[in-house]
DODO-385314 format. One record per residue (C-alpha): z, y, x; chain. Coordinates in steps of 0.05 Angstrom, whole numbers, plus 5000, padded with zeros to 4 digits. Example, Ala and Ser with C-alpha at 12.3 -4.5 7.8 and 13.67 -1.06 7.14 Angstrom:
// DODO-385314
<<5156; 4910; 5246>; "A">
<<5143; 4979; 5273>; "A">
This chain:
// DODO-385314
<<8420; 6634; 5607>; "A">
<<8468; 6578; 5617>; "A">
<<8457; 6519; 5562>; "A">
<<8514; 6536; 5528>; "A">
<<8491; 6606; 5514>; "A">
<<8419; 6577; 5497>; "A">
<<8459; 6521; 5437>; "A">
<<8489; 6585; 5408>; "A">
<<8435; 6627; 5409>; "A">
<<8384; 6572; 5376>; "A">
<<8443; 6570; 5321>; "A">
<<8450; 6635; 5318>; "A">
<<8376; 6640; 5299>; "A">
<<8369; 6584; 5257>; "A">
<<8438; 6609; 5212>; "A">
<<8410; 6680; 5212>; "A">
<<8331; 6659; 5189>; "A">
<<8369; 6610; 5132>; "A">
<<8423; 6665; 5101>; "A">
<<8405; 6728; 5129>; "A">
<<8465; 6751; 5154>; "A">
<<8496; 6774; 5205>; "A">
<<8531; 6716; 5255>; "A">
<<8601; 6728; 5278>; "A">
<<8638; 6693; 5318>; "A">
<<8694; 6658; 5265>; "A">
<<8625; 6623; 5240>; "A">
<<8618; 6600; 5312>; "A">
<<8690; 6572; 5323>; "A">
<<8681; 6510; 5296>; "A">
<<8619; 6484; 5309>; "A">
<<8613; 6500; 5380>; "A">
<<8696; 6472; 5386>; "A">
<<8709; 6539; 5427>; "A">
<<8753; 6594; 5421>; "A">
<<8732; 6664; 5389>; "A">
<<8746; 6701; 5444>; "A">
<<8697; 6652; 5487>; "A">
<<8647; 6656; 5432>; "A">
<<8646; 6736; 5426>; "A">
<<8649; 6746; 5507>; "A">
<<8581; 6698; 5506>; "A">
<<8549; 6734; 5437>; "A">
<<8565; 6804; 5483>; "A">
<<8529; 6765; 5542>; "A">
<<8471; 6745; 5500>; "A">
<<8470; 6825; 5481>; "A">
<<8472; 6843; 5544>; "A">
<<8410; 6800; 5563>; "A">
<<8371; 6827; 5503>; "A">
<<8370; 6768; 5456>; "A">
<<8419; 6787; 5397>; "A">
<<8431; 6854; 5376>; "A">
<<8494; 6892; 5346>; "A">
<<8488; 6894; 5277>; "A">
<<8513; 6971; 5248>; "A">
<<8549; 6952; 5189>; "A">
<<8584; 6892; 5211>; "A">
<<8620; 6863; 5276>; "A">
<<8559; 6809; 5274>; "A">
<<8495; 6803; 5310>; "A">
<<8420; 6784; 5294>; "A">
<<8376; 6750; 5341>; "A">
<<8331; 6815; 5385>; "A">
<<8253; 6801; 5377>; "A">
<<8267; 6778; 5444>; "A">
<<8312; 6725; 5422>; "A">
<<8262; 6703; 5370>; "A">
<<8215; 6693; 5418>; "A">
<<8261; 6655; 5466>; "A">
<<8272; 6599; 5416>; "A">
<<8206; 6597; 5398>; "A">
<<8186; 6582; 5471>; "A">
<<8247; 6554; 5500>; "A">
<<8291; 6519; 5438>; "A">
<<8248; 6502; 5372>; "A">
<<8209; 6437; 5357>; "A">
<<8155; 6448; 5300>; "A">
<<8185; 6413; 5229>; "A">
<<8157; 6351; 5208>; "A">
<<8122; 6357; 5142>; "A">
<<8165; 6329; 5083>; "A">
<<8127; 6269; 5028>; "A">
<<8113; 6330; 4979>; "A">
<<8075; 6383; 5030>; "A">
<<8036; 6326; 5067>; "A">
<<8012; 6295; 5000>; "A">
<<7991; 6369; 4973>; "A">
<<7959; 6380; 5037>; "A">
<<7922; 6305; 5038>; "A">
<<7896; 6316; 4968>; "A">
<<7860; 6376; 4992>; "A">
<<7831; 6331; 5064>; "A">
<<7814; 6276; 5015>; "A">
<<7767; 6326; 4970>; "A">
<<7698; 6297; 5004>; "A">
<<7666; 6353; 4952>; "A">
<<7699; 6410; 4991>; "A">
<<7662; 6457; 5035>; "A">
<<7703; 6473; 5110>; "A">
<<7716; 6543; 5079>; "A">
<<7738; 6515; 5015>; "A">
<<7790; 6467; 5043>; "A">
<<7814; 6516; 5092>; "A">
<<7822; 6566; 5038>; "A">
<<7857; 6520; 4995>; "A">
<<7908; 6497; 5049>; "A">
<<7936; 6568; 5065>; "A">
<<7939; 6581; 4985>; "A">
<<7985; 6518; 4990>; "A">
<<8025; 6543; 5049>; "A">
<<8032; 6603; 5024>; "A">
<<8068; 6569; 4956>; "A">
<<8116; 6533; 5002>; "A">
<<8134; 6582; 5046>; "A">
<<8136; 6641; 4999>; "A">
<<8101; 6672; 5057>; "A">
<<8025; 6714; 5054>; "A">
<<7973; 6671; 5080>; "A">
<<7905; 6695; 5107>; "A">
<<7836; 6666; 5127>; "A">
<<7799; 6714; 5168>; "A">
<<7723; 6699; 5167>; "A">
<<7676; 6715; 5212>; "A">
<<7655; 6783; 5186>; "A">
<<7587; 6811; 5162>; "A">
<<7565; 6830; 5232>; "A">
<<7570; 6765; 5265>; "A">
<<7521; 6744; 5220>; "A">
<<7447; 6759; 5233>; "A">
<<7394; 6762; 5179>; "A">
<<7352; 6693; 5171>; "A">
<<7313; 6707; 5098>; "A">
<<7310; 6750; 5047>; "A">
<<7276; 6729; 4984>; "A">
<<7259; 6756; 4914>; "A">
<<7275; 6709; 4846>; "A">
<<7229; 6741; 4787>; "A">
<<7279; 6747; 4721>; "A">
<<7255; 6759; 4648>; "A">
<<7256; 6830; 4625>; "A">
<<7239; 6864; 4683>; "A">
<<7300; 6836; 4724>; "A">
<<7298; 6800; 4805>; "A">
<<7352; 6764; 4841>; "A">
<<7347; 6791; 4920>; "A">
<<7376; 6739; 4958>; "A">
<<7399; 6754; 5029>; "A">
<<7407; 6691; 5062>; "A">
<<7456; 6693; 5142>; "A">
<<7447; 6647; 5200>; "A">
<<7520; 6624; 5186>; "A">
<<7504; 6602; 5118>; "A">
<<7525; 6664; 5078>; "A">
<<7485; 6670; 5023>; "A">
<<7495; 6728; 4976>; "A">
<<7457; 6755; 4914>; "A">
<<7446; 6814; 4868>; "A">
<<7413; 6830; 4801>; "A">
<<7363; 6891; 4803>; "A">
<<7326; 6918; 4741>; "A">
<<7260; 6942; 4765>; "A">
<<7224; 7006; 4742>; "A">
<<7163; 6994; 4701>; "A">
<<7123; 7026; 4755>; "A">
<<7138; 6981; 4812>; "A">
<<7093; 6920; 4816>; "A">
<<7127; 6850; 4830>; "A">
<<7072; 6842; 4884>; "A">
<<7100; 6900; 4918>; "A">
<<7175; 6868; 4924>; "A">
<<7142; 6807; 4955>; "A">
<<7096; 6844; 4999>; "A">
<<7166; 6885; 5023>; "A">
<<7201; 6824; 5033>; "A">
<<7154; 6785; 5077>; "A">
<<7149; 6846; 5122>; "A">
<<7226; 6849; 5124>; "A">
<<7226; 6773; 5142>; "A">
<<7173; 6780; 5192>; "A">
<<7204; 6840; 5229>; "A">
<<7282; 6837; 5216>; "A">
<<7297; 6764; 5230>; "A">
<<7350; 6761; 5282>; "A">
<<7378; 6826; 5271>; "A">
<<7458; 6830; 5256>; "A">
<<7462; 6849; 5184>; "A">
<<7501; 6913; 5201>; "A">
<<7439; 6936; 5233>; "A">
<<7393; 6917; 5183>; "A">
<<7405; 6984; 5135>; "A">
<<7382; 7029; 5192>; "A">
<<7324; 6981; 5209>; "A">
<<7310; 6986; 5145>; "A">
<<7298; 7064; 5154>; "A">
<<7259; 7065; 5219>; "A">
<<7231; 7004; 5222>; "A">
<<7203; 6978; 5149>; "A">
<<7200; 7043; 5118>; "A">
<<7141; 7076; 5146>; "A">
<<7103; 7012; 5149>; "A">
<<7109; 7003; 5066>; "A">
<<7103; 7082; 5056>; "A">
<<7029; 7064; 5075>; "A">
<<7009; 7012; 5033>; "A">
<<7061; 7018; 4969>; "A">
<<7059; 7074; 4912>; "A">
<<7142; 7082; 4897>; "A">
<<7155; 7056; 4969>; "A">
<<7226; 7100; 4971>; "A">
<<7243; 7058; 4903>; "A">
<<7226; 6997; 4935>; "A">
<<7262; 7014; 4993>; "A">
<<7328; 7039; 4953>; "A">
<<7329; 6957; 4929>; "A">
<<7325; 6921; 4994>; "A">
<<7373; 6975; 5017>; "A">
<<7426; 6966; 4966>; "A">
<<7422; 6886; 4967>; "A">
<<7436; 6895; 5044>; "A">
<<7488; 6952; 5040>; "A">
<<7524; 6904; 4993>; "A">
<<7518; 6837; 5031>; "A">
<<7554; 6888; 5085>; "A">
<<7609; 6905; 5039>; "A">
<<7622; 6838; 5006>; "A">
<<7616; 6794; 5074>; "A">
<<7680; 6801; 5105>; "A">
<<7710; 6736; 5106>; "A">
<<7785; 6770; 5088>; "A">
<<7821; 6714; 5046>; "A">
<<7892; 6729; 5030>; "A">
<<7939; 6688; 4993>; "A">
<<8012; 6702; 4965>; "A">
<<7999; 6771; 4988>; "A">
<<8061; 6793; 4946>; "A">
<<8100; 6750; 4970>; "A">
<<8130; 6782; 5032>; "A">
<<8154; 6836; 4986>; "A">
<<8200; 6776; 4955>; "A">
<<8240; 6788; 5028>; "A">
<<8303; 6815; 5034>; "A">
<<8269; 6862; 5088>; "A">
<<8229; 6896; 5040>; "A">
<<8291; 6925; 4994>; "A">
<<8265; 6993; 4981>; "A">
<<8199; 7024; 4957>; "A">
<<8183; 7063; 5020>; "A">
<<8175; 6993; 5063>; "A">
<<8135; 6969; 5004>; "A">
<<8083; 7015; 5000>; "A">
<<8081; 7007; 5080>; "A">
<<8064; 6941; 5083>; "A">
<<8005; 6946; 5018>; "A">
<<7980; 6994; 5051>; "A">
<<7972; 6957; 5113>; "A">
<<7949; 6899; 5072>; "A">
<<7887; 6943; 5047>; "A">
<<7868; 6960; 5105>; "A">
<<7810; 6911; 5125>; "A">
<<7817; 6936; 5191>; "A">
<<7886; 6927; 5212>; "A">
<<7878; 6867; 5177>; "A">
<<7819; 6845; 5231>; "A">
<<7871; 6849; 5278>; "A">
<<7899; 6792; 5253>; "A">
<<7841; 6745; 5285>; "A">
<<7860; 6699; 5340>; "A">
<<7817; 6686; 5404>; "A">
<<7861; 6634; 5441>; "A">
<<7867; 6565; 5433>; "A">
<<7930; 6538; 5403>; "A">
<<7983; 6565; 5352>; "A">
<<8003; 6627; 5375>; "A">
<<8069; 6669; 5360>; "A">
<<8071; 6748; 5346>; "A">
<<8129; 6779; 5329>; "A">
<<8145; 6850; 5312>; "A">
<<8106; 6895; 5358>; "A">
<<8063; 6845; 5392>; "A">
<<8035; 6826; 5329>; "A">
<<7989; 6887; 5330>; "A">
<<8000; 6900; 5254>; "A">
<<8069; 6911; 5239>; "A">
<<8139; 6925; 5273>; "A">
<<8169; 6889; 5222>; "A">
<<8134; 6825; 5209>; "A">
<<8116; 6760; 5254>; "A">
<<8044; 6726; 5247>; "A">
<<8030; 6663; 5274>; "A">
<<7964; 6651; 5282>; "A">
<<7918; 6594; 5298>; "A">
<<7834; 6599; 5313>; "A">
<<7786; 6548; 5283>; "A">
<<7721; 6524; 5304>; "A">
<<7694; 6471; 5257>; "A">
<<7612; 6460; 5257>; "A">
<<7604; 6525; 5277>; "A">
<<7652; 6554; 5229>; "A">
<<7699; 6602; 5266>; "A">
<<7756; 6642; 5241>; "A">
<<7831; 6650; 5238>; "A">
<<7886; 6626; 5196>; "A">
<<7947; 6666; 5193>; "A">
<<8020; 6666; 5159>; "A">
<<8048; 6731; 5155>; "A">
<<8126; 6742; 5141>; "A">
<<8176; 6776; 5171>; "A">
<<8209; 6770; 5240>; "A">
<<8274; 6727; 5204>; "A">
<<8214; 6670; 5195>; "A">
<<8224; 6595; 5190>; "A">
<<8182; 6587; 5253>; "A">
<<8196; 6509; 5250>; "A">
<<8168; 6491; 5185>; "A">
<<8109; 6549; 5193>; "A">
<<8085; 6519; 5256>; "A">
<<8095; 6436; 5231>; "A">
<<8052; 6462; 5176>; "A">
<<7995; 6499; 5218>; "A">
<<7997; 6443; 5260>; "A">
<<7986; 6390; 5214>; "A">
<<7928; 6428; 5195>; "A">
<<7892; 6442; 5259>; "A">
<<7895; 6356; 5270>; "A">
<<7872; 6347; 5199>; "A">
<<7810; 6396; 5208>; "A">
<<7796; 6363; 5277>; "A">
<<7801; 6297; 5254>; "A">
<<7748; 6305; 5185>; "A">
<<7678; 6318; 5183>; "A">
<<7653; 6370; 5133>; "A">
């Protein structure tokens, strides 16, 4: 690709991302100073290599995935942030009160407003976690708070009424053994250790052992559920796309969106921002993710901007940049 042919494609893309529609070449003429004959015999060119593609209901074309990805390699330059989106972003940095998760969660709600893109924070889920303590708060009326406590610092809870004819002593007496025996294990495992493991042991030595066992089982089977680090934000708002005109494609893509694991393929395991468009991204034909990994204190996860292939890949990647320096440069 000569650099005239790279000048026209980058507009090409840039017109096509900002008024989606088709480019011909009288839109062309005067920019570029050329005639349109030269401009269509170097838009046919640009076909020909894979990089634009005939559009079917007009003579103009739309940059191929592969052209997408050419300017994002070869021809864009992230977008500097604008006064309003670095001030949002800095009042959310300057919050000394926020958690790591908290700000990062509160960063992609922003982007997600500015872009009028989906956001997500992906977590890591339940079973990267392994069990550190379980312990038992006595309530009035019969009532406990099992607390299931993660050697990433997730800490989740759950109300239990307790039959009149299980003994407090006996939840206690259950939940050192579990802390003795099951520290260590990944939580996912802990519901069949649970089985095999603790069990027989209380079977022995406590009267309504299976009712004691059904409550350490349920607080565990619902850490499980509720652990998995999935934050989405704007998640309507792709639908807001011209792309997504018709009720078919909709349900497609909530679908997809429900589906926690599709979604997991989302997560990001090189450094860097990283570009996925259409099929590469793993999670829809029609859609681009770029995606960027975090590692903050021992904090790990991904943060994501989903939208379609026709994405403002400038301002998206200025923004996820900005971001990344931010989290590298605070201490939480």
């Amino acid at each position: 690709m000569d650099e005239r042919q790279k000048k026209l494609l980058k507009e090409i893309v840039e017109s096509y991302i900002k008024f989606v529609k088709p480019v011909g070449s009288q839109a062309l003429c005067k920019k570029f100073k050329l005639s349109s004959a030269t401009i269509r015999n170097e838009m046919a060119a640009l076909e020909k290599l894979g990089y634009l593609e005939k559009n079917h209901v007009s003579s103009g074309r739309v940059p191929s995935e592969l052209g997408y990805k050419y300017y994002v390699d070869n021809l864009m330059k992230p977008k500097e942030l604008n006064g309003e989106e670095m001030l949002k972003l800095q009042t959310i940095f300057q919050n000394q009160h926020l958690q790591i998760n908290d700000a990062i969660t509160k960063c992609m709600e922003i982007i997600a407003d500015l872009t009028n893109y989906t956001s997500v924070v992906l977590g890591k889920n339940s079973s990267d976690n392994t069990l550190q303590q379980v312990n038992i708060i006595p309530l009035d009326n019969n009532q406990i708070i099992a607390l299931v406590c993660t050697n990433k610092g997730i800490v989740e809870n759950k109300k239990f009424n307790i039959p009149e004819n299980i003994y407090m002593e006996e939840l206690v007496k259950t939940c050192e053994i579990i802390n003795k025996m099951l520290i260590g294990t990944p939580i996912n495992e802990v519901s069949q250790r649970l089985e095999f493991d603790i069990k027989p042991i209380i079977s022995k030595t406590i009267k309504q052992y299976e009712a004691v066992y059904e409550i350490f089982y349920d607080a565990f089977n619902d850490f499980t559920k509720n652990s998995s680090n999935v934050f989405f934000s704007g998640k309507t708002n792709i639908l807001k796309q011209p792309e997504y005109d018709n009720i078919d494609e909709i349900k497609r893509i909530v679908n997809k969106f429900e589906d926690e694991s599709l979604v997991r393929k989302i997560e990001e395991n090189s450094d860097g921002i990283n570009v996925y468009i259409g099929e590469e991204s793993e999670f829809d034909p029609n859609v681009t993710i770029i995606k960027s990994k975090f590692n903050i204190n021992g904090e790990e996860g991904t943060i994501a901007i989903v939208g379609p292939k026709r994405m403002e890949y400038d301002r998206v990647i200025g923004l996820l940049e900005y971001i990344n320096k931010e989290l590298k440069d605070k201490e939480y």
